[in-house]
C-alpha positions in Angstrom: 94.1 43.5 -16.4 90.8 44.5 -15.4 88.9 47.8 -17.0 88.3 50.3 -14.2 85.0 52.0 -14.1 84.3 55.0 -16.1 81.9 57.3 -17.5 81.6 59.7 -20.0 82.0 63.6 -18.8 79.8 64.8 -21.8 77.0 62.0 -21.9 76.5 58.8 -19.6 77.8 56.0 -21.6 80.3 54.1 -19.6 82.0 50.7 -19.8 79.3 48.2 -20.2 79.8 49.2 -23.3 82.9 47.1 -24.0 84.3 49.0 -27.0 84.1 52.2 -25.6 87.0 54.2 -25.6 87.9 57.5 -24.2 90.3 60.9 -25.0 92.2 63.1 -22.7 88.9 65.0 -21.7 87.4 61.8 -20.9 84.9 62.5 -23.5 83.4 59.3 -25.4 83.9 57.8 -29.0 80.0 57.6 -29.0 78.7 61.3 -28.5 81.6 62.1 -30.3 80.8 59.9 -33.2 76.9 61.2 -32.7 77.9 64.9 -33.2 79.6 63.6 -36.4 77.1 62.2 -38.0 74.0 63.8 -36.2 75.1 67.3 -35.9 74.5 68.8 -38.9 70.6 66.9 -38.4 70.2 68.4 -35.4 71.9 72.0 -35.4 70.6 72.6 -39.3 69.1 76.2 -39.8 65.4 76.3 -39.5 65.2 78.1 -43.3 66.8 75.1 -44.6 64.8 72.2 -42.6 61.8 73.5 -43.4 62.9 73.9 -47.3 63.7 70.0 -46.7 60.8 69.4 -45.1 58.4 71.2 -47.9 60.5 69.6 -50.6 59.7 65.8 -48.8 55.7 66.1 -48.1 55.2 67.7 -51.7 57.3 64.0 -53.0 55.1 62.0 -51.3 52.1 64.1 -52.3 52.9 63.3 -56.1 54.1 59.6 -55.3 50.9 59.1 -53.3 48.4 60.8 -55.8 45.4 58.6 -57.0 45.9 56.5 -54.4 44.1 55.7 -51.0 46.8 56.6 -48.7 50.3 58.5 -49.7 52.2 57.4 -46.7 52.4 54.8 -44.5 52.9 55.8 -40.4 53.6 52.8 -38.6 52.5 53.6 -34.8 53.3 51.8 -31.6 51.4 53.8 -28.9 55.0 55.6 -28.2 55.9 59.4 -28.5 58.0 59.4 -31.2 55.1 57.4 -33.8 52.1 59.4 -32.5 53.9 62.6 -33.4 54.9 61.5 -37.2 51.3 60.4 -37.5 49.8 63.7 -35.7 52.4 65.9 -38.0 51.6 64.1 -40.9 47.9 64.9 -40.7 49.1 68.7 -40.0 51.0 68.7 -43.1 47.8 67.2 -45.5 49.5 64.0 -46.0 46.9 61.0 -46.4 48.4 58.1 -44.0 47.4 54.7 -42.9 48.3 53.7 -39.4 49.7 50.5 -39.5 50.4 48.6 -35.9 52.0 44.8 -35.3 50.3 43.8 -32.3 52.4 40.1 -30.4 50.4 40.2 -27.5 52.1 42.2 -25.3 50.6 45.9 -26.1 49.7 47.6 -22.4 46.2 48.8 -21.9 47.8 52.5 -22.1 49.0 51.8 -25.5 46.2 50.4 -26.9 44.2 53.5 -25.3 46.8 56.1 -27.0 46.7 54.4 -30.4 42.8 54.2 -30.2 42.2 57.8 -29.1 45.1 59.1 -31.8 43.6 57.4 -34.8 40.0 58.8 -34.2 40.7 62.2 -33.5 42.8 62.2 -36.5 40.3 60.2 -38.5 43.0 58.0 -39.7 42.7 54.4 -40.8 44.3 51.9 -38.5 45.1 48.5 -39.9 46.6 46.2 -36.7 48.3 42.7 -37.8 47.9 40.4 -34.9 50.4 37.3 -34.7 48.5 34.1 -33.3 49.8 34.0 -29.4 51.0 30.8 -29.0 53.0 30.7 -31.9 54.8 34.1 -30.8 55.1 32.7 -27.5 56.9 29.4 -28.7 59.2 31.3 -30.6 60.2 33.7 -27.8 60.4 30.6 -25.5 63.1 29.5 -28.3 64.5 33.0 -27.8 65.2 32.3 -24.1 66.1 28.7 -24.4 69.0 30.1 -26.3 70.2 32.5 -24.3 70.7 35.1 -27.3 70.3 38.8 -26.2 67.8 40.2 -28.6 64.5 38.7 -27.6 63.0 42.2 -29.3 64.5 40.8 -32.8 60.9 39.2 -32.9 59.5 42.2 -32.7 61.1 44.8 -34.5 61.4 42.5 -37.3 57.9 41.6 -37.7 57.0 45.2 -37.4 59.6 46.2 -40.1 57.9 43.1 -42.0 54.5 44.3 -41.7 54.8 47.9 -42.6 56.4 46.7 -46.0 53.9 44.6 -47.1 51.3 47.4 -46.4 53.2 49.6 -48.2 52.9 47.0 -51.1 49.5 46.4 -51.2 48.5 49.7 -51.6 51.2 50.6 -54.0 52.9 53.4 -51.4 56.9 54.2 -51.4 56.8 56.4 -48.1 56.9 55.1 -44.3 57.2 57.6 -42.4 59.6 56.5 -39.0 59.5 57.6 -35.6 63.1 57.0 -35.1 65.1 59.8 -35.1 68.4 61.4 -34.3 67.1 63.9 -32.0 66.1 61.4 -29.1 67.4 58.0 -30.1 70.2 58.8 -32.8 73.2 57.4 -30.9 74.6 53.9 -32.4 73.4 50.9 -29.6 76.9 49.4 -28.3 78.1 46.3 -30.3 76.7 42.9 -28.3 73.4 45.2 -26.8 71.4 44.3 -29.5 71.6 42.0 -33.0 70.8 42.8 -36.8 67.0 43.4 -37.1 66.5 41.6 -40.5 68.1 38.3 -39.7 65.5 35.9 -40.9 67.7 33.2 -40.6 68.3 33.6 -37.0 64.5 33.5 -36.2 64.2 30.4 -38.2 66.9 28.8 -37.3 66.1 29.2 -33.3 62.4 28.1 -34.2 63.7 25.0 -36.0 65.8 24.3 -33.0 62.4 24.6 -30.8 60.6 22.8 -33.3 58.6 25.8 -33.5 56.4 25.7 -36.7 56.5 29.6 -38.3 52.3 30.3 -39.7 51.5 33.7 -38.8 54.8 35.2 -38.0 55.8 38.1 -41.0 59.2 37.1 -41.4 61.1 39.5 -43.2 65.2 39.2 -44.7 68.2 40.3 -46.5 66.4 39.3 -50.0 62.9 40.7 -48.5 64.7 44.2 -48.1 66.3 43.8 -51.5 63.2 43.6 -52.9 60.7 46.4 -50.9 63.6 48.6 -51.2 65.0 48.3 -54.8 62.0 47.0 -56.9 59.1 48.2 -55.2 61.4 51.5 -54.2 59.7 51.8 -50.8 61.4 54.2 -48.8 61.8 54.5 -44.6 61.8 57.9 -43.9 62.8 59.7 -40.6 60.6 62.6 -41.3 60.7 64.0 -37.9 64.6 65.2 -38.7 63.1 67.2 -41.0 61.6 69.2 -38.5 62.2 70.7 -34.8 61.7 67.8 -32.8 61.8 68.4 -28.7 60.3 65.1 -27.1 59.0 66.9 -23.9 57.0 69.2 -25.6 55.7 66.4 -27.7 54.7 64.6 -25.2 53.0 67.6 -23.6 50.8 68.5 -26.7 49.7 65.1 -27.3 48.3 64.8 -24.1 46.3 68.5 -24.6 45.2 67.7 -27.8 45.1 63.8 -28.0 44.6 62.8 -24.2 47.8 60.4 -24.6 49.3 59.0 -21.7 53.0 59.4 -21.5 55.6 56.3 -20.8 58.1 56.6 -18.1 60.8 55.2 -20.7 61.4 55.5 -24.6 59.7 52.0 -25.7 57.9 51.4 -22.1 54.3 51.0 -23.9 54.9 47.2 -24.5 54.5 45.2 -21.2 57.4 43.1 -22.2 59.7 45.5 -23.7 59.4 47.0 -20.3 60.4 44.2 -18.6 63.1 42.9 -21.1 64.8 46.9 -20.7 64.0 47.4 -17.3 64.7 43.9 -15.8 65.9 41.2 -17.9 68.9 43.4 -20.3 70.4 44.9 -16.4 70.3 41.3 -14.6 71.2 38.5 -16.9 73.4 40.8 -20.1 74.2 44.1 -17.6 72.6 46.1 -20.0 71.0 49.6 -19.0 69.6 51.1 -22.6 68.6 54.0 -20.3 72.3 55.5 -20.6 71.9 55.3 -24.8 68.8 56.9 -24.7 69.4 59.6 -21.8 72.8 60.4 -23.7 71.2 60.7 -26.5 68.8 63.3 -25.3 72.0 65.2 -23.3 73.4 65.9 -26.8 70.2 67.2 -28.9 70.4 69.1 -25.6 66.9 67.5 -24.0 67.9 67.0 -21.0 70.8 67.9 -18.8 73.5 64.7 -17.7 73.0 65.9 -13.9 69.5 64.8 -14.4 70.6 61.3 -16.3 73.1 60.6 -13.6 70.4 61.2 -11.1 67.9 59.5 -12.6 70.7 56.2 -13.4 70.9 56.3 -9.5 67.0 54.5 -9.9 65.9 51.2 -11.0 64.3 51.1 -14.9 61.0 51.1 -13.5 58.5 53.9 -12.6 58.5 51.8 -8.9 59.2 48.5 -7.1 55.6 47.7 -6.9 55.3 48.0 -10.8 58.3 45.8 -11.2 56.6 43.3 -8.9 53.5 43.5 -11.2 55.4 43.1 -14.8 57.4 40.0 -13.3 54.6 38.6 -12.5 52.7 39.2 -15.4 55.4 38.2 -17.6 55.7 34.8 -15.7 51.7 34.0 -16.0 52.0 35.0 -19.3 55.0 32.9 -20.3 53.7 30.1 -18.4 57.0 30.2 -16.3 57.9 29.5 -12.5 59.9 31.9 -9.9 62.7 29.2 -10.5 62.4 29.3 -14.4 63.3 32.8 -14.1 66.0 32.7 -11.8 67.4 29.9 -14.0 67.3 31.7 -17.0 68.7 34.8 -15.6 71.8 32.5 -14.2 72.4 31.0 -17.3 75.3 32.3 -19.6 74.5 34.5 -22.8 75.2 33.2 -26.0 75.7 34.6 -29.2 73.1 35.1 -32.4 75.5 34.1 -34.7 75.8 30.4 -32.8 72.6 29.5 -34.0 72.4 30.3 -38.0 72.5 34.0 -39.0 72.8 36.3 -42.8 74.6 39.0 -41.4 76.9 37.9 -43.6 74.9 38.0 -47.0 73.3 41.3 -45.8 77.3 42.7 -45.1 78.1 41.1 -48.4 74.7 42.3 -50.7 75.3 46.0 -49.0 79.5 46.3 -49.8 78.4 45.1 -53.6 75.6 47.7 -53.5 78.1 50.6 -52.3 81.0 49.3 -55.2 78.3 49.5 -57.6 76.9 52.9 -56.3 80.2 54.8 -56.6 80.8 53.1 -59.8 77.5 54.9 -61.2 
């Protein structure tokens, strides 16, 4: 029997997220499951933050002391990285910027990271991956049909960070993500694990795709940045009042930053993968994890979430019109590549190679050992 259409009444996750479920109130297992885990992050009394917060920045102080930087900030041009690396420099911490540039930073992006870095007098270190191999292996990406094209991405960025961390000996980066504007789980299927190695490789092998300059990073790669080099991700911005509007607002007094109409819109194709490809080929909308998200750090109200759900991801038509056709030039594709690939059923990660299942297997070992200590 078919699933009728329905919607949270709290947030605005709804059934495209297939393992939603629902109580009497019509209230979702997702916020509810947020308040469970996020609540006491986001509701904590302001004595006790800041204690956390003092306690944190004089840690990385003493980890960081002798050396060049005590931190590592890795920045993307968004909100939520500007802000850890402006607060960071508030707070007398010592960072190094650290971006992963794949060739599809917008010109805004580029212009927020420049003008941020300078005013702070920061060091920026940018690692660029060579185009065409990038572009080969998200060609495999599509060829595929697998959902996360951004797996790419956010892998090589975790990737990079770590091995900066490394080189200059450092145990802190400090994360934009947070539970305040982006703490709600992504729905099962939306997305795919972020350090499956083996799935990037194994779709570039299938492409013939030769890896050089891609920082690939795995199961055993975490293991060891994590355990033996006892480098630390830290979401230093729950340690702290964190209201995303009024983020944005001061960064553009102080830093002239130019504001994204969507979380993660300051990569041309991220845009267009959110805004475009997720709705019409995987009838994905990450605006309703996002906004809902927002709805229960109390950010912004669900009238204005539905309303704004009414609209298509994109600031306009005409900028849509632009992306596509940027993204097609770009890509090297035709109008009927497109519509061919958008036609196209998806097909799983895990068809194609993946060590989800060493990473599931490395982490219930770690947590048998853990309690046993």
């Amino acid at each position: 029997m078919a699933r009728g259409y329905q919607v949270c009444t709290r947030c605005v996750m709804d059934v495209s997220a297939a393992d939603i479920t629902f109580d009497a109130s019509g209230i979702c297992n997702y916020c509810t499951e947020f308040m469970q885990r996020s609540g006491d992050i986001i509701n904590i009394d302001s004595a006790e933050r800041n204690l956390r917060l003092s306690k944190f920045v004089d840690q990385v102080k003493v980890d960081g002391a002798g050396k060049q930087y005590d931190c590592i900030v890795g920045v993307s041009g968004g909100v939520d990285s500007s802000w850890v690396l402006v607060k960071a420099v508030e707070l007398g911490l010592r960072p190094l910027a650290v971006h992963m540039d794949n060739g599809w930073n917008s010109e805004l992006a580029q212009s927020n990271i420049s003008s941020l870095v300078k005013k702070l007098n920061v060091d920026l270190y940018t690692h660029v991956i060579e185009w065409n191999e990038y572009k080969a292996l998200m060609q495999a990406f599509f060829d595929s049909d697998v959902i996360d094209v951004e797996l790419l991405y956010d892998n090589a960025m975790l990737a990079v960070n770590y091995r900066m961390a490394a080189k200059y000996n450092v145990r802190h980066i400090l994360s934009g993500s947070n539970q305040s504007s982006e703490g709600m789980s992504i729905p099962a299927g939306w997305n795919w694990f972020k350090y499956d190695r083996k799935n990037i490789v194994s779709l570039a092998r299938r492409a013939s795709v030769r890896i050089k300059t891609f920082p690939l990073l795995g199961t055993l790669g975490y293991i060891y940045f994590t355990y033996l080099k006892r480098i630390q991700w830290e979401s230093m911005l729950d340690l702290m009042p964190y209201d995303k509007a009024a983020a944005m607002q001061a960064l553009q007094v102080g830093f002239g930053y130019k504001p994204y109409p969507y979380k993660h819109y300051e990569s041309i194709f991220t845009r267009f993968y959110q805004g475009y490809i997720l709705p019409e080929k995987f009838s994905v909308d990450k605006r309703r994890v996002h906004f809902s998200t927002l709805i229960m750090s109390g950010q912004m109200s669900r009238e204005a979430a539905l309303q704004d759900l009414e609209n298509i991801p994109y600031p306009s038509e005409r900028a849509l019109t632009e992306d596509r056709q940027y993204f097609l030039k770009k890509m090297g594709w035709s109008e009927s590549m497109l519509e061919n690939y958008l036609s196209r059923r998806e097909q799983h990660h895990a068809a194609f190679g993946s060590e989800i299942g060493l990473w599931n297997f490395c982490m219930k070992v770690y947590r048998t050992v853990f309690k046993k200590c």
